[in-house]
N, C-alpha and C positions, 0 to 999 in steps of 0.2 A: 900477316897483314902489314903491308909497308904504310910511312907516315909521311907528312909533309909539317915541319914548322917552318911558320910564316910570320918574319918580324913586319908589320904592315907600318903604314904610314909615310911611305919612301915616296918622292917620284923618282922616275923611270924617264929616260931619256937614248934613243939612239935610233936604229934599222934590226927591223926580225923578218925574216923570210917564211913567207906561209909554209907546211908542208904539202903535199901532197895530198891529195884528194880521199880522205878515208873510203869515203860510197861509193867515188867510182872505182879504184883500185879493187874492193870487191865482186864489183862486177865482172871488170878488164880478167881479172885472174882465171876466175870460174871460163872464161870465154877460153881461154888457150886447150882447153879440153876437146875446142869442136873441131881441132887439126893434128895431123900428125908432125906437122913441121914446123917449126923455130919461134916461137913470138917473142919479140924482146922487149921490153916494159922497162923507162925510164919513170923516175919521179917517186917512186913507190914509198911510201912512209912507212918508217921503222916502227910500229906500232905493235900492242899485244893479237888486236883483232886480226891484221894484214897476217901477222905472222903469222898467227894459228893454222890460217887459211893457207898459205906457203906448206905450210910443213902437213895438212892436210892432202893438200897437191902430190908433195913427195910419198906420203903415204898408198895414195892410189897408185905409184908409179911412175909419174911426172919426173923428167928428169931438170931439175934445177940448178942454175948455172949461177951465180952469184959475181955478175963486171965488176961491180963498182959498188959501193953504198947507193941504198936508193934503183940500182939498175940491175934487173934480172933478165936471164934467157929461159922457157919455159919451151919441152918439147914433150909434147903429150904422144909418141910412137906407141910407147905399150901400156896400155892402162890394167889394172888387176882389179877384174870389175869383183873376183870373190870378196875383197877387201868389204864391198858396199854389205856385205851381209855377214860380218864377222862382230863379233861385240868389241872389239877394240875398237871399231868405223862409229859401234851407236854409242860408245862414250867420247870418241874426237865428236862428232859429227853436233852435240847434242851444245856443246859448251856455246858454239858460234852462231849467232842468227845470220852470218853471210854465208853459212856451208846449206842455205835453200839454194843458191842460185848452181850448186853445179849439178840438181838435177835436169834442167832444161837439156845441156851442152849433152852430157851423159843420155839422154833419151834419146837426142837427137842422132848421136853419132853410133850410137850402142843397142838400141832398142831399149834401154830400161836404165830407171834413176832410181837410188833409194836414198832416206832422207832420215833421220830420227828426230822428233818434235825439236828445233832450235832457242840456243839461247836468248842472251842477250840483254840488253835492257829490262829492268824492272820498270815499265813506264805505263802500261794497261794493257789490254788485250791488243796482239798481234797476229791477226789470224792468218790463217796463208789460203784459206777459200779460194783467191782471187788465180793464184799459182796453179793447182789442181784443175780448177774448170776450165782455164786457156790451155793445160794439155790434155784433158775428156775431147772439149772440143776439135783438137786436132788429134781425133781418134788412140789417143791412150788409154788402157784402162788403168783403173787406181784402187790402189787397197790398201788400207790402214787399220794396224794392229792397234787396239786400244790398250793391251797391256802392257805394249812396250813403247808406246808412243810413235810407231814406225810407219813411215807413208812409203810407196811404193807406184811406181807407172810404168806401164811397160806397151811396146808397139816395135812390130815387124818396121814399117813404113807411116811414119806421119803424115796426114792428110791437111792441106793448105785449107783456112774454113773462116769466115766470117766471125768475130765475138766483139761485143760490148761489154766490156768490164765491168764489174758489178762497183770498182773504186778503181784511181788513177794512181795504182800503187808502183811504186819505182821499181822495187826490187821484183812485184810480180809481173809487170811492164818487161823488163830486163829477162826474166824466166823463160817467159813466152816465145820475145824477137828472139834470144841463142835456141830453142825447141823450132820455130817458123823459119830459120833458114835454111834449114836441110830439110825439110818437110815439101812433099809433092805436089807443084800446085802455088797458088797465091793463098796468101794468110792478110786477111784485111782485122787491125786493130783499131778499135773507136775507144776514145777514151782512154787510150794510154796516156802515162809517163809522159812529160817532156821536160825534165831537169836537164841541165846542163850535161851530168855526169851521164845520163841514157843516151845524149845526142853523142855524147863522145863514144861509147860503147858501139853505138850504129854506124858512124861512121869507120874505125876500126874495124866492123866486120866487113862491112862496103869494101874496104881496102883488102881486106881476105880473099875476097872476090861472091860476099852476101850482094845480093840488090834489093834494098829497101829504099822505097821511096817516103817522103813526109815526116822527115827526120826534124824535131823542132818543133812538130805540129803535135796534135792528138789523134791525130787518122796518119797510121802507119799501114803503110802496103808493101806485101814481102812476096819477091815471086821466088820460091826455094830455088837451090843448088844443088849438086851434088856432091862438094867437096867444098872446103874451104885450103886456104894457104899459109904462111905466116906469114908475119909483119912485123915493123916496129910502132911502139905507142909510145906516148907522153902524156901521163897522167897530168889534170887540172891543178892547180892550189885548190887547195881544203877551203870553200867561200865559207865553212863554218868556225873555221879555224879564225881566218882573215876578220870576219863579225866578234871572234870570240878577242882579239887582239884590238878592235875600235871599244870595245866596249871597256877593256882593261885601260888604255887611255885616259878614258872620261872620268874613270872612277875614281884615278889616282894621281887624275890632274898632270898628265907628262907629256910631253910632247914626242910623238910617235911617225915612222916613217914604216910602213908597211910596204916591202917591194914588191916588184911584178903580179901583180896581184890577177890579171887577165879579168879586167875592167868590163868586159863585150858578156863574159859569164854571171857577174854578177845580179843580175837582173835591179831587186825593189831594195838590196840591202840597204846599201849609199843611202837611200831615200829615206826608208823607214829610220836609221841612224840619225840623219837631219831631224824630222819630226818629233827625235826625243832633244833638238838643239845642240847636238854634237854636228862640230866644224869640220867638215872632208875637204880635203886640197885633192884634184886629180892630178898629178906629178908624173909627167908620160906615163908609166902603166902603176905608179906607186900611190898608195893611199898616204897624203901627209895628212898627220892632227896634228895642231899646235895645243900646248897648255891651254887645260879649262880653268884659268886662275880665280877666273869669275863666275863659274860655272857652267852649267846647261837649262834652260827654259827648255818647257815641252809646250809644245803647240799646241792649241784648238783647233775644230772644226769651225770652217769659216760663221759657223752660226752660232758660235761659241760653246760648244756642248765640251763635253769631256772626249780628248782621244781616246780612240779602242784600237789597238795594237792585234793581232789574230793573225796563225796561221793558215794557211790554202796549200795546195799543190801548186806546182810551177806552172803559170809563171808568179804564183803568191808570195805569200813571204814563209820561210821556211822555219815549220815546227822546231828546229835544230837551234834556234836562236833566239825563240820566248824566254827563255830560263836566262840570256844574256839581256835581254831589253829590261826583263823586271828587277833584274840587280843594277844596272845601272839609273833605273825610274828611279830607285829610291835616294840618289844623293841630287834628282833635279828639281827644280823649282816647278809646282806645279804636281797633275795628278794625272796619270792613268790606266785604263781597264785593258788588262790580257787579258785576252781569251783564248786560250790550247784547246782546240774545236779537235786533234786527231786522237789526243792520248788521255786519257783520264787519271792517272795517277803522275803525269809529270811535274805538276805543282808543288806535289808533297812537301819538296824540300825547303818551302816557303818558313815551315816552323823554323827553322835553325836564323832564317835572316832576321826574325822578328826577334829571337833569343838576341841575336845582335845589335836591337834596338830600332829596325828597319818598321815604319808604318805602314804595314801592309793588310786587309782585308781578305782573306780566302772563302769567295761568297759560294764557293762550290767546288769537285774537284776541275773545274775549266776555268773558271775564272778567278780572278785575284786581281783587287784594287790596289793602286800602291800614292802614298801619295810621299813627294821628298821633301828630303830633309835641304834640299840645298845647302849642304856641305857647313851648317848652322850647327848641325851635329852629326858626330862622327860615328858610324858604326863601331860596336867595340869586339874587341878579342874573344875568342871562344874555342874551344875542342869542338869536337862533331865529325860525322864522318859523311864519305860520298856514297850517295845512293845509286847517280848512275852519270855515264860518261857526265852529259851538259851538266848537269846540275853538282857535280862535281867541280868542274872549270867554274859556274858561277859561284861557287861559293869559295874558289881560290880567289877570284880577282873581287870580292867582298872582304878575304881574308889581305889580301895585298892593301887596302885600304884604308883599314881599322886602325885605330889605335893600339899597339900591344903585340902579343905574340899569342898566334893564334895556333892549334893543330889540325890536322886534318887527317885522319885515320881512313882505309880503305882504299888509299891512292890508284889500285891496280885499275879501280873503274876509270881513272883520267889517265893513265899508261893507254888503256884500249884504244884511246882515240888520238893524243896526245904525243908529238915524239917528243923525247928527253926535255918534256914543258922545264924544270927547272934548274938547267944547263941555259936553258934557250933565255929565260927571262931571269938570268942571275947575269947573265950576258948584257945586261939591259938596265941591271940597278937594282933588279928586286929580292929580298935577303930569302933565300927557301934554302932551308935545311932538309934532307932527304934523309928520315930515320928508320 
């Protein structure tokens, strides 16, 4: 189990380049399955999760071309579907909660997906219901060993069919559209998905030569194909990465230049960031913050209640970036209410900030009062470890803050999402030692 020590109290001054998009890169990957011919994928972040899922790729088959850092060639000709039933496939398969999405592609292209229960985040129940019933619907059947945790779908010919999602789930969203474009027929979706990263995923296969219509929207209409083609992509900036680097800013009072950040994608973040009184300069495509020397005020409701912060689906504000708003509430002037409405255990990791002095209320696992310190007093130093990707990142840039020297044990969970974070932000000013 690798570690991170953190001398905090620095600021940090320069340019960091967001990476790559970790959610849709999972997506994008899984999609190269539904062609026999060349997809080439710029932007791709050097991550544990990305990789795993690469080297799963290769494992089925996939032959993988490796340009450039960051840019791969992916040619899916021969696939080894026995692979999908080998217990080597249910221990890769089992590690990664992105290795659901290459049943859809797999169905589609092959007649049958197989899948073992996925990992992932410890953050509360993540069921895949929603995944399952969009391919029942377009005539799969499914069957799930409960003693091995193994889900299974299989169909000669997918049938194009009408469904309303039981949730606006991305990655089940994502499952669906790769199974609905090779499927017979129109596939009308209500209540899907529409993050950035899904519109990017649709539009990519549009380019394969998929036609889906209402990309953006929550009513997706798909009139299948019979083949798709390859192409080239360019993965988005990580908008969770880019939130996770304003919020580090704020906390440690530095003045920060966030490049290309593709501004048009970001939807409520900018907004939501303002409302905790953090300063955004729009810089052509670059996020400028200047030093909080004075700090940050959080706003009221014009009625003067208390703010309530809360994640939604897109175009809401995204669950990925609560655990970044609450660690930076606690050094502003002022008081407010999170609420994590999708995950029930991603709060948890509130004890550790309070151990650090942070005034914070956990009135349930959704909700947590925070009220700040305005920078009157400093969080202090502490051991602890990461329980999951975000909450990991917010307790580095808690630990970047502090007074002292702080450790942070279990690192591999901010590796998952994270490329080389403490190259990137020692680049920048801030002292991490990698033990």
């Amino acid at each position: 189990m690798g570690s991170f020590s953190i001398e905090g109290g620095h600021q940090l001054k320069g340019s960091i380049h967001p990476q790559g998009a970790k959610n849709e890169a999972l997506q994008i990957l899984c999609a190269v399955l539904l062609t026999p011919e060349t997809v080439t994928i710029q932007n791709i972040p050097d991550i544990i999760d990305v990789n795993k899922l690469i080297q799963l790729l290769k494992n089925l088959g996939v032959e993988v071309k490796k340009i450039t850092p960051g840019s791969y060639a992916f040619t899916a000709k021969t696939v080894n579907l026995d692979y999908l039933e080998s217990q080597a496939f249910k221990e890769d398969g089992k590690g990664l909660r992105g290795s659901i999405m290459i049943v859809g592609p797999l169905l589609a292209r092959f007649g049958k997906g197989f899948i073992p229960k996925p990992g992932g985040d410890k953050i509360g129940r993540r069921r895949l219901d929603t995944h399952f019933q969009g391919f029942i619907k377009l005539g799969a059947s499914f069957r799930y060993n409960r003693e091995e945790h193994f889900y299974g779908v299989e169909s000669k010919q997918l049938q194009g069919a009408y469904m309303l999602l039981d949730e606006a789930s991305v990655t089940g969203t994502a499952n669906i559209v790769m199974a609905a474009v090779l499927a017979k027929g129109t596939t009308t979706i209500y209540n899907a998905a529409c993050e950035p990263y899904l519109q990017q995923l649709c539009n990519m296969l549009n380019r394969m030569g998929a036609n889906i219509q209402g990309i953006g929207s929550n009513l997706l209409v798909i009139e299948g194909v019979t083949s798709l083609k390859g192409t080239d992509h360019t993965v988005l900036p990580d908008m969770i990465e880019i939130g996770s680097w304003i919020g580090l800013a704020a906390m440690t009072q530095s003045e920060l230049t966030i490049k290309n950040v593709r501004w048009e994608y970001l939807g409520q973040i900018p907004e939501v960031f303002r409302k905790l009184g953090i300063t955004l300069e729009k810089r052509d495509d670059d996020i400028y913050i200047p030093a909080h020397t004075k700090g940050y005020e959080i706003q009221n409701y014009i009625d003067g209640s208390i703010l309530t912060v809360s994640d939604a689906p897109w175009p809401g504000f995204t669950p990925d970036l609560l655990s970044i708003i609450l660690v930076i509430a606690t050094q502003a002037r002022g008081s407010v209410l999170i609420h994590q409405k999708m995950f029930e255990s991603r709060l948890f990791f509130v004890d550790k900030l309070i151990d650090m002095g942070a005034k914070i209320i956990l009135c349930d696992p959704h909700r947590a009062s925070v009220i700040g310190h305005d920078f009157t007093s400093h969080l202090k130093a502490m051991t602890m470890v990461s329980p999951d990707i975000r909450a990991g990142i917010s307790l580095l840039i808690a630990a970047l803050s502090a007074k002292g020297t702080s450790v942070i044990h279990n690192i591999e969970q901010i590796d998952r999402g994270y490329e080389r974070i403490d190259e990137r932000l020692m680049a920048i000013g801030a002292k991490i030692t990698r033990m």
